[in-house]
Backbone as JSON Lines, residues from 0, in Angstrom:
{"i":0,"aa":"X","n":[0.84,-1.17,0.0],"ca":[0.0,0.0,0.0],"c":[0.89,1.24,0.0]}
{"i":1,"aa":"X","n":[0.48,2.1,-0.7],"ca":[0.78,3.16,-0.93],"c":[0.49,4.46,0.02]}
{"i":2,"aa":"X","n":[1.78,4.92,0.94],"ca":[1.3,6.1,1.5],"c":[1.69,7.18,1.06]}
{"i":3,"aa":"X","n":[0.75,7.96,0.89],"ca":[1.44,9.87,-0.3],"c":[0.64,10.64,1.36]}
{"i":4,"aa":"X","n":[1.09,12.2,1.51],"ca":[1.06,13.4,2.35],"c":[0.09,14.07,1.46]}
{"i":5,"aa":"X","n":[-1.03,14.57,1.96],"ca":[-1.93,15.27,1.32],"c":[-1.24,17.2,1.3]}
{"i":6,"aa":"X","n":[-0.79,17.82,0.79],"ca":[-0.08,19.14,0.74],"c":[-1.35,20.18,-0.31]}
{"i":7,"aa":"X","n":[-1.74,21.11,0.25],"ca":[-2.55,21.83,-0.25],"c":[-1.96,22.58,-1.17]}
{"i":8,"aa":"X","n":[-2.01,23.0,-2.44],"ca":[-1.33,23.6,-3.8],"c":[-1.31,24.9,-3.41]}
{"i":9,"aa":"X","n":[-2.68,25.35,-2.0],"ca":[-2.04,26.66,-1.87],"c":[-1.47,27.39,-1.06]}
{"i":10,"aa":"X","n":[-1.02,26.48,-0.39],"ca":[0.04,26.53,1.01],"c":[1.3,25.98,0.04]}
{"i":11,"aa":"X","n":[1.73,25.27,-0.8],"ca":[3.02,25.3,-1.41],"c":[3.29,26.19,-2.51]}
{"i":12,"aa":"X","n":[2.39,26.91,-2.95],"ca":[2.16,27.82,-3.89],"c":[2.83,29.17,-3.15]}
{"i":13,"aa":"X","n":[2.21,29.19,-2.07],"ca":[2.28,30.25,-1.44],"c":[3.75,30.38,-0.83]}
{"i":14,"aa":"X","n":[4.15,29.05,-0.15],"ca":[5.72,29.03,0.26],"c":[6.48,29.24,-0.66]}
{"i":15,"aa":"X","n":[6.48,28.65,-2.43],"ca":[6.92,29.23,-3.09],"c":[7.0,30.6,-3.42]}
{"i":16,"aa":"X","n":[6.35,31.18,-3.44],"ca":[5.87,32.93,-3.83],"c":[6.91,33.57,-2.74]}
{"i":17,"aa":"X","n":[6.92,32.85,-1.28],"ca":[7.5,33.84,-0.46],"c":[8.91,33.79,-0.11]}
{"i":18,"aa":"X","n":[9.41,32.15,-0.81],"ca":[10.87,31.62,-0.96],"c":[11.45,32.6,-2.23]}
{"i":19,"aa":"X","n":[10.31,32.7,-2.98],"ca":[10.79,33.8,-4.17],"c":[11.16,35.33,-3.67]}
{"i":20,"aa":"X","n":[10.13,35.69,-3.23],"ca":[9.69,37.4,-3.35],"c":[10.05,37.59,-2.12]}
{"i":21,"aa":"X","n":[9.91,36.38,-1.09],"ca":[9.85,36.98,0.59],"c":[8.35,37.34,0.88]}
{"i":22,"aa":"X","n":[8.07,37.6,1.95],"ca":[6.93,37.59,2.89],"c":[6.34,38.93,2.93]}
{"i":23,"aa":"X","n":[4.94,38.68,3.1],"ca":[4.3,39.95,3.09],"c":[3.69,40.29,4.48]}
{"i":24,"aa":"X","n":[4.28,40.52,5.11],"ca":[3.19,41.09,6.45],"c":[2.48,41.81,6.89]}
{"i":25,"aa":"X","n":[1.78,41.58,7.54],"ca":[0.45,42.51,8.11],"c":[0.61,42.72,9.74]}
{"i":26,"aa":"X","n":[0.23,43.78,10.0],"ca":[0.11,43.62,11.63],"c":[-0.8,42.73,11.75]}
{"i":27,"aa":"X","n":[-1.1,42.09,12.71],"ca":[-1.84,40.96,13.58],"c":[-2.83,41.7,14.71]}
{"i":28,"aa":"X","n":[-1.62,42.06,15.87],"ca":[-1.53,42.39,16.78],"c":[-1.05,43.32,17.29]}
{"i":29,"aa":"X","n":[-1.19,44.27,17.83],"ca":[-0.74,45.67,18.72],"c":[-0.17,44.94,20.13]}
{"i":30,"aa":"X","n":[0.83,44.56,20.38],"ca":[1.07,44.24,21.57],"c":[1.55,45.88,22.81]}
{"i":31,"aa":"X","n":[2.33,46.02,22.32],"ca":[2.67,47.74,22.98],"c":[2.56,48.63,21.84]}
{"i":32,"aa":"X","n":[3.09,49.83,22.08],"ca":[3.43,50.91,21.02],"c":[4.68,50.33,20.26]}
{"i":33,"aa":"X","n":[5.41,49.41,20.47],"ca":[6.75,49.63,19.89],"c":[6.86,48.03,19.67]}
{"i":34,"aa":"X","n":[5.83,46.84,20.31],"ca":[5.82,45.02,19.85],"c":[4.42,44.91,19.52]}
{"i":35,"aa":"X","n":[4.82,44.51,18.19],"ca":[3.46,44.06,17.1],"c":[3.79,42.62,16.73]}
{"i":36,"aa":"X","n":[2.38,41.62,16.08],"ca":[2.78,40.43,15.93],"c":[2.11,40.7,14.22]}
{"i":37,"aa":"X","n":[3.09,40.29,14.37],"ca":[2.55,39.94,12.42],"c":[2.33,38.59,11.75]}
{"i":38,"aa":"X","n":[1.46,38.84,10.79],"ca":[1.16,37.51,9.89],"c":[1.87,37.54,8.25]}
{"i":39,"aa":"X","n":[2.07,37.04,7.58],"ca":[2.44,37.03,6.12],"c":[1.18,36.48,5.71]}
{"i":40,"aa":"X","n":[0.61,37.16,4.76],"ca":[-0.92,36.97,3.85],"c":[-0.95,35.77,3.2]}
{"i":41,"aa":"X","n":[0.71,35.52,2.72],"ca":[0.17,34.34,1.66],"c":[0.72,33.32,2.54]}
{"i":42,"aa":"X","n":[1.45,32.9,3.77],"ca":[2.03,31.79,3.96],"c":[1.37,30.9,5.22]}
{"i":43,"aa":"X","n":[1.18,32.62,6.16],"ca":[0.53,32.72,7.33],"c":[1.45,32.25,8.16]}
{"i":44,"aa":"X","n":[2.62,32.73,7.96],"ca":[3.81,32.47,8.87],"c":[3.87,33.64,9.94]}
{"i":45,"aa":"X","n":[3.75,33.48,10.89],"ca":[3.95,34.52,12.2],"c":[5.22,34.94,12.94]}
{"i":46,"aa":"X","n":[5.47,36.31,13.02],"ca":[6.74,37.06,13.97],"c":[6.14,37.86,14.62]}
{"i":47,"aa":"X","n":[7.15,38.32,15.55],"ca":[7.28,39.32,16.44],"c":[8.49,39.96,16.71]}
{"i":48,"aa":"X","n":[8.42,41.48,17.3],"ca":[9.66,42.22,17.22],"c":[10.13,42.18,18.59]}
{"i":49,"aa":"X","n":[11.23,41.74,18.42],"ca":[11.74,41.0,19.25],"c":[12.87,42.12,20.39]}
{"i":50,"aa":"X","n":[13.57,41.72,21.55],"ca":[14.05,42.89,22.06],"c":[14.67,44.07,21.1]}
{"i":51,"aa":"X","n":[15.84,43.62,20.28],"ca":[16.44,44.61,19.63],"c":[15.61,45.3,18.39]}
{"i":52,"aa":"X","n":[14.36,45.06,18.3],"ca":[13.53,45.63,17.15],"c":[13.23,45.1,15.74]}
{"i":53,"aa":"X","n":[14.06,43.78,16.0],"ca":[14.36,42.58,14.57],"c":[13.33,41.86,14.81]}
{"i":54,"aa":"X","n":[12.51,41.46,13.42],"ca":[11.46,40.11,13.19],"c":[11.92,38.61,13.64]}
{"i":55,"aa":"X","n":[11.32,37.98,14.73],"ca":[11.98,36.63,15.11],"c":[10.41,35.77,14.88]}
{"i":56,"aa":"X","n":[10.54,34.88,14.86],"ca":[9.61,33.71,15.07],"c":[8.7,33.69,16.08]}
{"i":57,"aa":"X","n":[7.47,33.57,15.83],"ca":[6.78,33.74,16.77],"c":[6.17,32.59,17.9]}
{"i":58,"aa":"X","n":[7.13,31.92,18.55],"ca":[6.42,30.79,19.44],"c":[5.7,31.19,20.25]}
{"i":59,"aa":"X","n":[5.44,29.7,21.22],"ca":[5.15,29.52,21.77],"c":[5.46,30.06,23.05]}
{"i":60,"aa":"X","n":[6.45,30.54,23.23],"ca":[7.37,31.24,24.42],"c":[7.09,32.42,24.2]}
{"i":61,"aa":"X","n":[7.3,33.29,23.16],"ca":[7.18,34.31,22.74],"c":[5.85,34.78,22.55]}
{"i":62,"aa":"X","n":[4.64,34.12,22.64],"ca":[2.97,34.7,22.61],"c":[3.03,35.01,24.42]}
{"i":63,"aa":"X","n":[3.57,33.95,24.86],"ca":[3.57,33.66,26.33],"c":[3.94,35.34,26.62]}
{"i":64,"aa":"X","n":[4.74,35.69,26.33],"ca":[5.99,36.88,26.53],"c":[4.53,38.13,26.11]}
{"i":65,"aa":"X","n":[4.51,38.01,24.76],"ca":[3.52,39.27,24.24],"c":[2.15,39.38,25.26]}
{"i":66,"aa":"X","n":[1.44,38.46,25.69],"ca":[0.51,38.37,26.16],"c":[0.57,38.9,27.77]}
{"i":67,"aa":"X","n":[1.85,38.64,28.33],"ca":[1.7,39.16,29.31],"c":[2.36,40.72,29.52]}
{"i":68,"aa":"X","n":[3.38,41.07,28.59],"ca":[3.45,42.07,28.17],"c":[2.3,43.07,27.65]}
{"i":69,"aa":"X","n":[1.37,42.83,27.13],"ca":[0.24,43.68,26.45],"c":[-0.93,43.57,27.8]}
{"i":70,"aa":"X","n":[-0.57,42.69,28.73],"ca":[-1.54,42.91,30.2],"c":[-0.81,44.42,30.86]}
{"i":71,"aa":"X","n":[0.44,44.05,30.79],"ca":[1.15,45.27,32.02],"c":[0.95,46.43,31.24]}
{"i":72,"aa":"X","n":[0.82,46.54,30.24],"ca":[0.9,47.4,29.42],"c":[-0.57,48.11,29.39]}
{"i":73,"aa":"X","n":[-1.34,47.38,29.68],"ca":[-2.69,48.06,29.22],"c":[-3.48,48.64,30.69]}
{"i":74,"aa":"X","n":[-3.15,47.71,31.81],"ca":[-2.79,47.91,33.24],"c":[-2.1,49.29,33.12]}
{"i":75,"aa":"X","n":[-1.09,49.9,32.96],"ca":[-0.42,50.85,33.18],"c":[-1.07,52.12,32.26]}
{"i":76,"aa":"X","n":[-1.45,51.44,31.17],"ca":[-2.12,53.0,30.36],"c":[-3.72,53.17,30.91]}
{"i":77,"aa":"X","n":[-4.04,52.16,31.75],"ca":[-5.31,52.72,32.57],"c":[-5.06,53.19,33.42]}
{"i":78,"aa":"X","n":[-4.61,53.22,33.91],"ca":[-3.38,54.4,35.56],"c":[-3.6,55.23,34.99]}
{"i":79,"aa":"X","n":[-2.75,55.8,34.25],"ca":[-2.28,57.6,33.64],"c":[-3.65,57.59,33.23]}
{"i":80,"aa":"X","n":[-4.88,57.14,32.5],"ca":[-5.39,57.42,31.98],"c":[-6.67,58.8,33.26]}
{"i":81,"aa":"X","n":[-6.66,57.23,34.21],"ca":[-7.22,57.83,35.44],"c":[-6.85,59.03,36.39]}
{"i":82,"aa":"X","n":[-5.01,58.82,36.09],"ca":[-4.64,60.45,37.43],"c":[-5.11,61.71,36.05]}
{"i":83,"aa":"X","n":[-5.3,61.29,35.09],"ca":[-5.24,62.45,34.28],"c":[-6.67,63.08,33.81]}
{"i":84,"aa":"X","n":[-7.38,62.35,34.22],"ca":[-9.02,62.97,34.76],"c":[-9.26,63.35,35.64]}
């Protein structure tokens, strides 16, 4: 018996396009003013800007990281928001 991998033409279509041209991204996510998570349109490959301001891979560790980052963050811009009323 014969086993073949079912691969969708437009998920390899698309890895091709971006092995060619490179990746197109979109913001995703607003994590702070200055860490955004991005998607690529055609591949749907995910980053984030990472300490020094460079696109890294977006794990599992690293959502961990954004998520609790975009708590303290939103925590803190409701403070100022309040002494300033």
């Amino acid at each position: 018996m014969k086993s073949s991998t079912t691969i969708s033409h437009g998920n390899k279509l698309s890895s091709i396009f971006c092995n060619l041209f490179g990746h197109h991204y979109v913001v995703s996510k607003k994590v702070t003013k200055h860490i955004k998570e991005y998607k690529c349109l055609h591949c749907q490959k995910q980053v984030t800007t990472d300490v020094s301001g460079k696109l890294s891979a977006l794990t599992p560790q690293m959502q961990d990281i954004n998520s609790t980052l975009e708590d303290m963050y939103r925590k803190r811009q409701s403070r100022h928001v309040q002494h300033v009323a």
